[in-house]
N, C-alpha and C positions, 0 to 999 in steps of 0.2 A: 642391440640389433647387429645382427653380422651384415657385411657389404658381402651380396648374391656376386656379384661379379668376382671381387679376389676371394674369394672359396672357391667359385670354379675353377678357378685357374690354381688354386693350391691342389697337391694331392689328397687324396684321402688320407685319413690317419692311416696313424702305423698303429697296430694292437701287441702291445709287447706281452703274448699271453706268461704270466707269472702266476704256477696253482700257491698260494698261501699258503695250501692244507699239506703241502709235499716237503719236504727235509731233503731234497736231492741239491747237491753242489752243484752250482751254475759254472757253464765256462765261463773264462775269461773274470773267473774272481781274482783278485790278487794272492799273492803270495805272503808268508809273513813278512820277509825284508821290505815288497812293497809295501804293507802297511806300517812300518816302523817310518817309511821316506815319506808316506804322506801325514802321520803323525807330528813329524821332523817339521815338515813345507808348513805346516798349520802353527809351527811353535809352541805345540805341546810335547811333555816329555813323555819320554816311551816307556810304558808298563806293562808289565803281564797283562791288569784285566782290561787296558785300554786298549793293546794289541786283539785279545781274544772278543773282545763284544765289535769292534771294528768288523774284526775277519767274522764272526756270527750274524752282524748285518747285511753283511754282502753275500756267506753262504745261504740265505734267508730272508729272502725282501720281504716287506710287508710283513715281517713276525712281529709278535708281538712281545711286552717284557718278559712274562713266565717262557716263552718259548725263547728267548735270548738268555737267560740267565740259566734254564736246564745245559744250554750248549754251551755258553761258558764255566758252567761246572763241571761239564761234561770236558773240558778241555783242561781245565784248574784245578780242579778238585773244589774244595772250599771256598764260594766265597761269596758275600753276603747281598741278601736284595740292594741293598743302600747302596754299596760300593757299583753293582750295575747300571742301577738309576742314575747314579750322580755320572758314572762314563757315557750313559748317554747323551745325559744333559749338557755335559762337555762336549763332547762330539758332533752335537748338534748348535751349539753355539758356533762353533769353529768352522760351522760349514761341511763336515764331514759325513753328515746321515740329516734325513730331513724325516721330523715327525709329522705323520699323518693320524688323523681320527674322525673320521666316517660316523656323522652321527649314528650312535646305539651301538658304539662299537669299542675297544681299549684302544688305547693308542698302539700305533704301529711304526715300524721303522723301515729305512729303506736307504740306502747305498748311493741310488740316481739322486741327485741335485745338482741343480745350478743349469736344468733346464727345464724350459716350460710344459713339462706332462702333467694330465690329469691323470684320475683314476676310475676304471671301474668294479662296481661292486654286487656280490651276485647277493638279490634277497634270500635267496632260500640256503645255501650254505655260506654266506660272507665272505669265499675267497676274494680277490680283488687282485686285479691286471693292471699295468699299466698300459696309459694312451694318449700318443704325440697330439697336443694340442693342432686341432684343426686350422689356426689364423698363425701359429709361428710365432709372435711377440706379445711378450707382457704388454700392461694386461690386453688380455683377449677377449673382455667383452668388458662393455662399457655400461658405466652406474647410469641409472634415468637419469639421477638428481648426485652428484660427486658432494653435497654439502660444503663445498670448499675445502675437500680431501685431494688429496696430489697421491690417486691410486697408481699404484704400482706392482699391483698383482690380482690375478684372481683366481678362487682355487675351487675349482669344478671337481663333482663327483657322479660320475652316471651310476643308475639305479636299474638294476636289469636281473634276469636269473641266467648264470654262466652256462655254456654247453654240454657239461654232467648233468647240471641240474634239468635242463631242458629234456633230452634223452631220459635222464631216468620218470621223467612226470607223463613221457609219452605222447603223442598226435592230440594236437588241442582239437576241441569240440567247437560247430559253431562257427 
């Protein structure tokens, strides 16, 4: 149950519109020297495909593997599904990319962690957006029953059809 009172007095979400389906360089990605310092800060050592699937995450939110390993091939030349999996997987340990999967969907990647955003997801073509949680602190919505769990997260996924998708379906009926 959300408390009606601090929602009205929090703002509205923010809608961080992010198209999925687009390959266009976001500002304010880092640089490669910045992503060698935040490899550095995490206490991983810096490599080519750890450098390159890093900088492919953040050129590419919410991509998914084939769409992350075309781009680090695409930067590398050569180099193998495993070796991308396993930097993920690394990467995502360490805090640096946070895996997302949207039931009926692959898994996806994304750059933003280590703050409390959902996401939304369009039915009809699956891009998906990020968006600032409503309430501001983990967690932000509470179990009926916690089972004698010490929750500390909860990960909301809204279900919608995005603004392409709406436009191209045309003036609902009705």
């Amino acid at each position: 149950m959300i408390d009606t009172a601090r929602s009205a007095a929090t703002p509205s979400r923010r809608v961080v519109l992010i198209d999925s389906r687009t390959r266009v360089r976001l500002p304010g990605v880092p640089s490669p020297l910045d992503v060698e310092r935040m490899l550095r800060a995490s206490d991983l050592r810096v490599t080519g495909p750890r450098v390159a699937v890093l900088t492919a995450v953040h050129d590419h939110p919410h991509a998914d593997t084939d769409t992350l390993i075309g781009t680090v091939r695409g930067r590398l030349g050569a180099v193998s599904h495993q070796a991308v999996y396993d930097v993920l997987r690394v990467l995502t340990e360490a805090g640096l990319v946070r895996r997302i999967q949207p039931p009926g969907s692959a898994a996806r990647y994304e750059a933003r962690v280590g703050d409390n955003h959902h996401h939304l997801v369009c039915r009809s073509c699956g891009a998906i957006a990020d968006v600032d949680c409503a309430v501001g602190e983990t967690p932000c919505l509470t179990a009926s029953d916690d089972a004698g769990y010490e929750i500390d997260e909860a990960e909301v996924v809204y279900w919608g059809r995005c603004p392409a998708c709406l436009a191209a379906a045309g003036p609902r009926m009705g």
